[in-house]
C-alpha positions as CSV (number, residue, x, y, z in Angstrom):
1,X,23.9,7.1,10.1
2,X,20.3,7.9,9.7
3,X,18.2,9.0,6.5
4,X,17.6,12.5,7.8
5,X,21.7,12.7,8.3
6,X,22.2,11.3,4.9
7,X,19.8,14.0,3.3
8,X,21.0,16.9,4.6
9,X,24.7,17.0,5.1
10,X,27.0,16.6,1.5
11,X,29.4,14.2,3.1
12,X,30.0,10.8,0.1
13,X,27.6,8.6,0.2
14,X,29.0,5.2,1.8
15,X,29.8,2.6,-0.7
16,X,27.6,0.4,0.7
17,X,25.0,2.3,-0.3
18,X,25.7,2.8,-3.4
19,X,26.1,-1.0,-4.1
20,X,22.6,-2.2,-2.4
21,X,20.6,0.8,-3.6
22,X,19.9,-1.2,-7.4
23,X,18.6,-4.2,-5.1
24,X,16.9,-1.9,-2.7
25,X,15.0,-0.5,-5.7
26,X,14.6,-3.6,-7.2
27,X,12.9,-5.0,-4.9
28,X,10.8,-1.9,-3.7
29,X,9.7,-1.8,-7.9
30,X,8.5,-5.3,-7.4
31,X,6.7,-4.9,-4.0
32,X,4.9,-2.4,-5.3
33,X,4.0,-3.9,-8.2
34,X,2.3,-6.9,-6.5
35,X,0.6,-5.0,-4.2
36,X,-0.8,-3.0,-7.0
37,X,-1.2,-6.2,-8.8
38,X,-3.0,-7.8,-5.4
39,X,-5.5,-4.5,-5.0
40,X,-6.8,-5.0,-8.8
41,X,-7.5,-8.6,-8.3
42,X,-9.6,-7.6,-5.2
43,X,-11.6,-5.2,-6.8
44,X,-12.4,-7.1,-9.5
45,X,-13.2,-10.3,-7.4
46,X,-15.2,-7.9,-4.8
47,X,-19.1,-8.1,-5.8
48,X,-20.9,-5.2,-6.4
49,X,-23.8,-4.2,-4.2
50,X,-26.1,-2.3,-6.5
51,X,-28.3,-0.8,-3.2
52,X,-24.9,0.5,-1.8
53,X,-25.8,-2.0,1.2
54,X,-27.7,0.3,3.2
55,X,-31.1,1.6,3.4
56,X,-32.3,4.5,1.5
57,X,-34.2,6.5,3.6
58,X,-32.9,5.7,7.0
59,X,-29.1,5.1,5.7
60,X,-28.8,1.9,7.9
61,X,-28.0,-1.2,7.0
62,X,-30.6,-4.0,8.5
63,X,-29.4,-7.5,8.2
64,X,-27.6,-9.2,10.0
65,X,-25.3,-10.2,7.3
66,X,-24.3,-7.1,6.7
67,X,-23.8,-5.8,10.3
68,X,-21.0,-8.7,10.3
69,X,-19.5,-8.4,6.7
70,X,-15.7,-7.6,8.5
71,X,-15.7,-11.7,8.9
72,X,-17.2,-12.5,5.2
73,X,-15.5,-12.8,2.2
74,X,-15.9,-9.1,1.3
75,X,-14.8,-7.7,4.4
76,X,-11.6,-9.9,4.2
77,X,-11.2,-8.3,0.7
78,X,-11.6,-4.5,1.8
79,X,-9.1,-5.2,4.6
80,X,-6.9,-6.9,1.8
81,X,-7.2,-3.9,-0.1
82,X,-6.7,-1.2,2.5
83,X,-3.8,-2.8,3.8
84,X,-2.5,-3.2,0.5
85,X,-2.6,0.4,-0.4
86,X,-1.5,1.5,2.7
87,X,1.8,-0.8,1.8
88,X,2.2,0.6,-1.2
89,X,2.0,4.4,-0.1
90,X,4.7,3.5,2.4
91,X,7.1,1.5,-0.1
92,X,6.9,4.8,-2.6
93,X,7.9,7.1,0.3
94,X,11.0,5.2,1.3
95,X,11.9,4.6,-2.7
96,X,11.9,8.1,-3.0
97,X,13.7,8.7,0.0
98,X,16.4,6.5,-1.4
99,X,16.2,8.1,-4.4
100,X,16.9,11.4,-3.1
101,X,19.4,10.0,-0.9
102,X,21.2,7.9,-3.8
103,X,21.3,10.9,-6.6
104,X,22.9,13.4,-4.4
């Protein structure tokens, strides 16, 4: 039985579903949260760049460093951070996919 099957007919929910679904969300609630936790701590460790890191007139950036920030510390933190709010986007679909699915 897919999702798609399980939101649009009215047949009973499985029993199995309704036991895991309080674990399910459980652990969805606590996924997210971490992630959310994990995305503040990046931001606040992330250093500001007060010149936005490029050049004001010519909107390039000149040094070397910062052609290859991806492999610093601050590229490793944007990717952190991306990737962790790309998880949690994903994690609050399916919870509410399992919410819809669960409160029918």
């Amino acid at each position: 039985m897919n999702f798609l099957n399980l939101l649009l007919t009215d047949k009973p929910i499985p029993n199995w579903i309704k036991v895991s679904f309080p674990i399910v969300q459980t652990i969805l609630i606590i996924l997210i949260a971490l992630l959310a936790l994990a995305i503040i701590i990046c931001v606040l460790v992330n250093p500001s760049n007060p010149d936005g890191g490029s050049n004001a007139i010519t909107g390039s950036n000149e040094s070397f460093y910062s052609q290859n920030k991806g492999s610093s510390r601050e590229g490793r933190l944007r990717k952190i951070i991306i990737v962790s709010s790309i998880c949690i986007f994903v994690f609050t679909v399916l919870y509410l996919i399992l919410t819809r699915i669960y409160n029918r």
